[in-house]
Backbone as ProteinMPNN parsed JSONL, in Angstrom:
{"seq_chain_A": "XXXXXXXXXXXXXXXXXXXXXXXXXXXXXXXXXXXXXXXXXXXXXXXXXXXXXXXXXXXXXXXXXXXXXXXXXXXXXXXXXXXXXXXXXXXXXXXXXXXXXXXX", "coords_chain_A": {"N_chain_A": [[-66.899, -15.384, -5.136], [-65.869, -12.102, -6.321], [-63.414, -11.291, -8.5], [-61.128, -9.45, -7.299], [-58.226, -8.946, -7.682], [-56.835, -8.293, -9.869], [-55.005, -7.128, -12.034], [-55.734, -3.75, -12.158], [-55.603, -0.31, -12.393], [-58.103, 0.654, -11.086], [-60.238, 0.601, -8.353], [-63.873, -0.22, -9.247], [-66.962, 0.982, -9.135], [-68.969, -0.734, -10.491], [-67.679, -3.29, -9.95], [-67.932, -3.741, -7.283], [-70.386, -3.898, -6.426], [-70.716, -6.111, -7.737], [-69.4, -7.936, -6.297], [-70.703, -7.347, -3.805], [-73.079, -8.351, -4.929], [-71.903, -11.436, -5.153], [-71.933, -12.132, -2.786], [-74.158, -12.434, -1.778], [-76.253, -14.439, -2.066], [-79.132, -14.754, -1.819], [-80.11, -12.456, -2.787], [-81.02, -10.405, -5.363], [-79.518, -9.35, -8.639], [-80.501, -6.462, -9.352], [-81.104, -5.844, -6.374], [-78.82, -6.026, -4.797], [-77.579, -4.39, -6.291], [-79.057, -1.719, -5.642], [-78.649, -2.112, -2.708], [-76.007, -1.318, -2.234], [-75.864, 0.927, -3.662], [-77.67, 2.7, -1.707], [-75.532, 2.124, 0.843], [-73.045, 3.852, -0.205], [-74.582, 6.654, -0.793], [-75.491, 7.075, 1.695], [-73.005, 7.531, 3.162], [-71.832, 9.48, 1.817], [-74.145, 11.499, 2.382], [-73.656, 11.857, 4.79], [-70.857, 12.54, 5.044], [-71.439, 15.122, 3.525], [-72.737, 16.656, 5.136], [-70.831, 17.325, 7.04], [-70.268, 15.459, 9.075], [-67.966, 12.81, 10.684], [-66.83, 9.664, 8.933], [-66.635, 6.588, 10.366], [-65.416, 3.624, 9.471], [-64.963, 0.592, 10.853], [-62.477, -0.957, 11.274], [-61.29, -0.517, 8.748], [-61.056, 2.526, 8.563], [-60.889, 6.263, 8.894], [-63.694, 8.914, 7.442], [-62.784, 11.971, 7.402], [-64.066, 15.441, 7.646], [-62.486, 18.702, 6.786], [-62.081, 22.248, 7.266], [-60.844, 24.166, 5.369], [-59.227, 26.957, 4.837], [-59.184, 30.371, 3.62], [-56.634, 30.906, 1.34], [-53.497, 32.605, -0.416], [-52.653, 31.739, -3.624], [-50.496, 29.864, -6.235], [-50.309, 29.362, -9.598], [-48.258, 26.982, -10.474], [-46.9, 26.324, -13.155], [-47.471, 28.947, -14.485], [-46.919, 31.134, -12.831], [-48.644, 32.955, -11.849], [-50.753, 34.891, -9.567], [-52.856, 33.906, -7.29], [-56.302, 34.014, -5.298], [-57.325, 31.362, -3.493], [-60.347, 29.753, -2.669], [-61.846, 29.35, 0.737], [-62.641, 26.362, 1.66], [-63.97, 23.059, 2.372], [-62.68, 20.526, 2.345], [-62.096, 16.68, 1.92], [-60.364, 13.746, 3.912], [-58.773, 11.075, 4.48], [-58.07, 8.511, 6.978], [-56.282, 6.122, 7.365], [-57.211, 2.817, 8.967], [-55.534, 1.164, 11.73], [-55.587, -1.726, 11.261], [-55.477, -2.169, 8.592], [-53.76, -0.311, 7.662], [-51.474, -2.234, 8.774], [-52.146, -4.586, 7.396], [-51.854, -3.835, 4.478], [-49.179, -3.267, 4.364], [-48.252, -6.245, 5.191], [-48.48, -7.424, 3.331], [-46.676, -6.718, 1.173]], "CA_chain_A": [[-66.631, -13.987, -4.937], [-65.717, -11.629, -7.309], [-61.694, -11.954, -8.474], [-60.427, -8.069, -7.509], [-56.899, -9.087, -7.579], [-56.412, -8.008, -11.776], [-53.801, -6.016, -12.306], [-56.201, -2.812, -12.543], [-55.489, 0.508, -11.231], [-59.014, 1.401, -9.653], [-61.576, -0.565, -8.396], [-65.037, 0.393, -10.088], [-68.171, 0.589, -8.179], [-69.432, -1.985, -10.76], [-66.995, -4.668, -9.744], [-67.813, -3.748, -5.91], [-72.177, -4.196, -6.592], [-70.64, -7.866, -8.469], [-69.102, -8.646, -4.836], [-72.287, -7.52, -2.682], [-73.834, -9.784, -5.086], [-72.172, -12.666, -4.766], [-71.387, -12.65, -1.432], [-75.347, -12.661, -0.791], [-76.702, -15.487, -3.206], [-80.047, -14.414, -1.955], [-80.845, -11.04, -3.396], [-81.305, -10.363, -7.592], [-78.472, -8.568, -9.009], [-80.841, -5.177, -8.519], [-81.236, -5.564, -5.465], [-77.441, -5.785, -4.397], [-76.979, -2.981, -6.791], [-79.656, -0.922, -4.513], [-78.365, -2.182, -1.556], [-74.631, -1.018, -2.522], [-75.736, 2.585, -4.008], [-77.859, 3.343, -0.491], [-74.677, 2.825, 1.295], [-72.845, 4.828, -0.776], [-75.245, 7.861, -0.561], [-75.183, 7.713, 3.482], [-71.862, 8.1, 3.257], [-72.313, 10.732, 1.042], [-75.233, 12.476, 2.886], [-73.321, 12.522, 6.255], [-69.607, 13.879, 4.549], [-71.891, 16.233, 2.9], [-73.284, 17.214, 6.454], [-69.981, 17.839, 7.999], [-70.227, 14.265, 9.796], [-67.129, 12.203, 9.742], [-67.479, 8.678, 8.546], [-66.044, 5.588, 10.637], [-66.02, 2.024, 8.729], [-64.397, -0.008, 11.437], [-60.69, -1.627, 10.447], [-60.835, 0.058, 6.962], [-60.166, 4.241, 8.173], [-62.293, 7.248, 8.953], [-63.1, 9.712, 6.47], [-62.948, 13.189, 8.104], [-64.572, 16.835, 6.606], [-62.099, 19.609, 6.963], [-61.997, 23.153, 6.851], [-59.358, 24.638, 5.119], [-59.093, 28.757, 4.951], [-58.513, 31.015, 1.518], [-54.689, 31.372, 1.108], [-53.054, 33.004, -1.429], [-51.47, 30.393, -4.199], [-49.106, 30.56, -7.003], [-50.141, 28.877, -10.764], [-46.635, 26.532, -10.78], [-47.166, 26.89, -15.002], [-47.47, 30.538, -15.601], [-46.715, 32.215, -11.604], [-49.581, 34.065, -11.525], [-51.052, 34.476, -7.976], [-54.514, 34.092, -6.886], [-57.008, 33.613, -4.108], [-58.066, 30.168, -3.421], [-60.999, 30.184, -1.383], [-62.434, 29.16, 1.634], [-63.634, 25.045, 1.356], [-64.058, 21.646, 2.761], [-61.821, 18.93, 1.997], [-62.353, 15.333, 3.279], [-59.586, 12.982, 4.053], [-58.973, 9.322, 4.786], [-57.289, 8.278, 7.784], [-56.428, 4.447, 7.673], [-57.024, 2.072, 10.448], [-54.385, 0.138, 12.265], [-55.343, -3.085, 10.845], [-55.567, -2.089, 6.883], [-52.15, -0.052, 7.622], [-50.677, -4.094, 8.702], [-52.657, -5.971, 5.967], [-51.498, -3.496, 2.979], [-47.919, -3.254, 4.576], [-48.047, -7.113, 5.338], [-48.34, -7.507, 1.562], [-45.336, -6.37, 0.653]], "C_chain_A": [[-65.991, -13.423, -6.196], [-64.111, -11.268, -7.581], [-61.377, -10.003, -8.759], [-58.964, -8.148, -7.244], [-56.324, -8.695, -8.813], [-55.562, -6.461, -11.134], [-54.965, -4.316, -12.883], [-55.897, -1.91, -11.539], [-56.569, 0.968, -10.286], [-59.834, 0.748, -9.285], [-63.005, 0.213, -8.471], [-66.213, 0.319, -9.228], [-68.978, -0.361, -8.988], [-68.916, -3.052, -10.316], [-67.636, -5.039, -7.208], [-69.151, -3.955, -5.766], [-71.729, -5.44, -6.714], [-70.217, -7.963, -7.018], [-70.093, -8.63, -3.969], [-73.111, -8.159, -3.553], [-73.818, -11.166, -5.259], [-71.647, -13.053, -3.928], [-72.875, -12.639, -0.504], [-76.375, -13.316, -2.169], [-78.481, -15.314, -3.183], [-81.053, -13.012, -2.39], [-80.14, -11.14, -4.465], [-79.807, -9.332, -6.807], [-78.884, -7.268, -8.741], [-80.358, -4.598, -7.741], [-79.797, -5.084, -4.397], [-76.983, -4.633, -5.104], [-77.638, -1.469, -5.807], [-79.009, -0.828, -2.945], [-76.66, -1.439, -1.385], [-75.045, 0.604, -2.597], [-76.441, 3.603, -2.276], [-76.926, 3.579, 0.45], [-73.984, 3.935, 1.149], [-73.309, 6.214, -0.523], [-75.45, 7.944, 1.176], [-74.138, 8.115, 3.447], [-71.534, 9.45, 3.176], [-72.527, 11.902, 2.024], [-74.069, 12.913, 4.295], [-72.3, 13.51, 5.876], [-69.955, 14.911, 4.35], [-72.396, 17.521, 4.184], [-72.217, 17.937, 7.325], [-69.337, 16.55, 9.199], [-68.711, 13.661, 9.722], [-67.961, 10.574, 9.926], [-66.989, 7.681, 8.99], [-66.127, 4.158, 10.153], [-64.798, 1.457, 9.326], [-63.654, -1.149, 10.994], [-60.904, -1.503, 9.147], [-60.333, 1.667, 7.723], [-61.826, 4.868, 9.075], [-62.163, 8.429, 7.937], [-63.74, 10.443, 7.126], [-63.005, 14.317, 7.376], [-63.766, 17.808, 7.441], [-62.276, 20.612, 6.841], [-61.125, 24.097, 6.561], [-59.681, 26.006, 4.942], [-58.846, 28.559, 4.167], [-57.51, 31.191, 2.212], [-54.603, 32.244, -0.281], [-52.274, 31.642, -2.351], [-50.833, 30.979, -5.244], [-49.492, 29.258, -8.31], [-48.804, 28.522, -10.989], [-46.358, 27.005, -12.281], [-46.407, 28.33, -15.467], [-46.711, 31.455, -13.953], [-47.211, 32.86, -11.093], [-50.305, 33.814, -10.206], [-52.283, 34.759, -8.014], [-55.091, 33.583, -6.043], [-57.553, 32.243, -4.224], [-59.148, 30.08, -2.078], [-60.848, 29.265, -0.873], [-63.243, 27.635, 1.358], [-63.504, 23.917, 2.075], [-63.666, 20.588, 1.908], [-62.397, 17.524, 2.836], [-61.294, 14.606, 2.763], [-59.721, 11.844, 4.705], [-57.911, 9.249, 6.053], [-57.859, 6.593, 8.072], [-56.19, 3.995, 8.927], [-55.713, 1.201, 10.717], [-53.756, -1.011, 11.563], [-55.403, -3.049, 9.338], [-54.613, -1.426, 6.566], [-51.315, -1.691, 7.397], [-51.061, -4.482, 7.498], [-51.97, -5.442, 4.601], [-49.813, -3.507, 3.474], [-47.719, -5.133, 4.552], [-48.002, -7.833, 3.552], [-47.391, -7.5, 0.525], [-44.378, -7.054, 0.163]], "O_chain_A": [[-65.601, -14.196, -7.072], [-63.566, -10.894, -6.543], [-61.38, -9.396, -9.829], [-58.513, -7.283, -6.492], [-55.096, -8.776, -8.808], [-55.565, -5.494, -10.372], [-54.817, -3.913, -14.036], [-55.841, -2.151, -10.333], [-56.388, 1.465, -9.175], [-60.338, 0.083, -10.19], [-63.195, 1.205, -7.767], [-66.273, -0.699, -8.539], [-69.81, -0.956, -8.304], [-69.712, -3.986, -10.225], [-67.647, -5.957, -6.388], [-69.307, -4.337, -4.606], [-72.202, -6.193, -5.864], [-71.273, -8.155, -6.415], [-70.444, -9.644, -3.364], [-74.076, -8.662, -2.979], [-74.748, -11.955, -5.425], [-70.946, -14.065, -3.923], [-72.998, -12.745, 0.716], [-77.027, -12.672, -2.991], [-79.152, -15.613, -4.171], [-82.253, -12.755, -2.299], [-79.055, -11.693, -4.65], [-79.353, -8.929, -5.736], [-78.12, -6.599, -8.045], [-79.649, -3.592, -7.728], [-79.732, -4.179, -3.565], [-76.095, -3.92, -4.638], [-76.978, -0.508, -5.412], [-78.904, 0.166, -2.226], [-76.296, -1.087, -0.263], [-74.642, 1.417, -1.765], [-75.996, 4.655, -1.819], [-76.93, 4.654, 1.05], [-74.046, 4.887, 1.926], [-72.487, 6.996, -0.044], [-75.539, 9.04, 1.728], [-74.075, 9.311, 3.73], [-71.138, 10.276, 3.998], [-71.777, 12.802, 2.402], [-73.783, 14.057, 4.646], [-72.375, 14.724, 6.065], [-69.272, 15.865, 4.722], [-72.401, 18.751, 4.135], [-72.464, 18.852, 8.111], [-68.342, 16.64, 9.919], [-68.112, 13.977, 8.694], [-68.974, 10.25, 10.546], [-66.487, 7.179, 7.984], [-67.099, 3.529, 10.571], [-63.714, 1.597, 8.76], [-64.134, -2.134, 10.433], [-60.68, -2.459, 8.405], [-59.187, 2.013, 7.433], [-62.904, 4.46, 9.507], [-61.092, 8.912, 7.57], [-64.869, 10.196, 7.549], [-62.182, 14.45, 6.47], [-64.07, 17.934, 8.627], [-63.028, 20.59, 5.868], [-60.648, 24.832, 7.427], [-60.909, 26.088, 4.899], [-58.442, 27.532, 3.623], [-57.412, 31.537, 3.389], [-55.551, 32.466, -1.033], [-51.531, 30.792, -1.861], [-50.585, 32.18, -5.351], [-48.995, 28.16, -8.064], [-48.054, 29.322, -11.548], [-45.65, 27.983, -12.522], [-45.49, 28.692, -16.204], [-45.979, 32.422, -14.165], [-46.826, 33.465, -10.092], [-50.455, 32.67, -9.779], [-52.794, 35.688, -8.639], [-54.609, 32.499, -5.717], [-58.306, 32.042, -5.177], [-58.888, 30.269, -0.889], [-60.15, 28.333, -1.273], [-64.378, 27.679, 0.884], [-62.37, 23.963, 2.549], [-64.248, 19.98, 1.009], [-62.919, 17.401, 3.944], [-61.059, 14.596, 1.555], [-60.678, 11.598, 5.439], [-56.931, 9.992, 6.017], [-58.86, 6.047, 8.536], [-55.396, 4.409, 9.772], [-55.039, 0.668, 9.836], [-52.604, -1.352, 11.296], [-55.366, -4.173, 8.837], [-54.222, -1.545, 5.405], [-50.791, -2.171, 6.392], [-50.255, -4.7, 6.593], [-51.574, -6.224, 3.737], [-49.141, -3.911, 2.525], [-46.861, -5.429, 3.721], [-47.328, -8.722, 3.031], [-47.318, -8.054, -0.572], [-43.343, -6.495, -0.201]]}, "name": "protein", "num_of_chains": 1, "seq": "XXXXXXXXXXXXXXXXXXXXXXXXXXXXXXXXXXXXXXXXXXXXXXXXXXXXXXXXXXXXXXXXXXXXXXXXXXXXXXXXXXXXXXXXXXXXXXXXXXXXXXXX"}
């Protein structure tokens, strides 16, 4: 398997294709790279849809709709409309709350 324990701050979607490929000794390097980017783009496609996204004991990632407010440039003070958009957020599961707290 592929050693994601390095002291790095992000983990790369290259290092995460090297794990779906050698955690399946029978498909080319490609092919695990295909098989990795199609997930990816469901994901995608549904967030993009409005869907949310459940990946059972990792989280769900949920599409919001946040209203225009008024905001405030911290910098300079100057005030201006922020519109009207869709956010998506992560909400971790139970058991990947324990495992990253159990870490500690």
């Amino acid at each position: 398997m592929a050693d994601l324990s390095k002291n790095t701050r992000t983990l790369t979607r290259r290092q995460l294709r090297n794990v779906v490929y050698d955690c399946c000794p029978t498909l080319s390097r490609a092919a695990a790279g295909e098989v990795f980017n199609i997930v990816f783009d469901e994901i995608a496609t549904a967030l993009a849809n409005g869907e949310d996204v459940k990946l059972r004991e990792f989280g769900v990632f949920v599409v919001r709709e946040k209203r225009a407010r008024n905001g405030r440039n911290p910098k300079t003070g100057v005030e201006s409309e922020i519109c009207a958009r869709r956010v998506i957020s992560f909400r971790p599961s139970p058991n990947l709350v324990a495992q990253i707290n159990a870490e500690q």
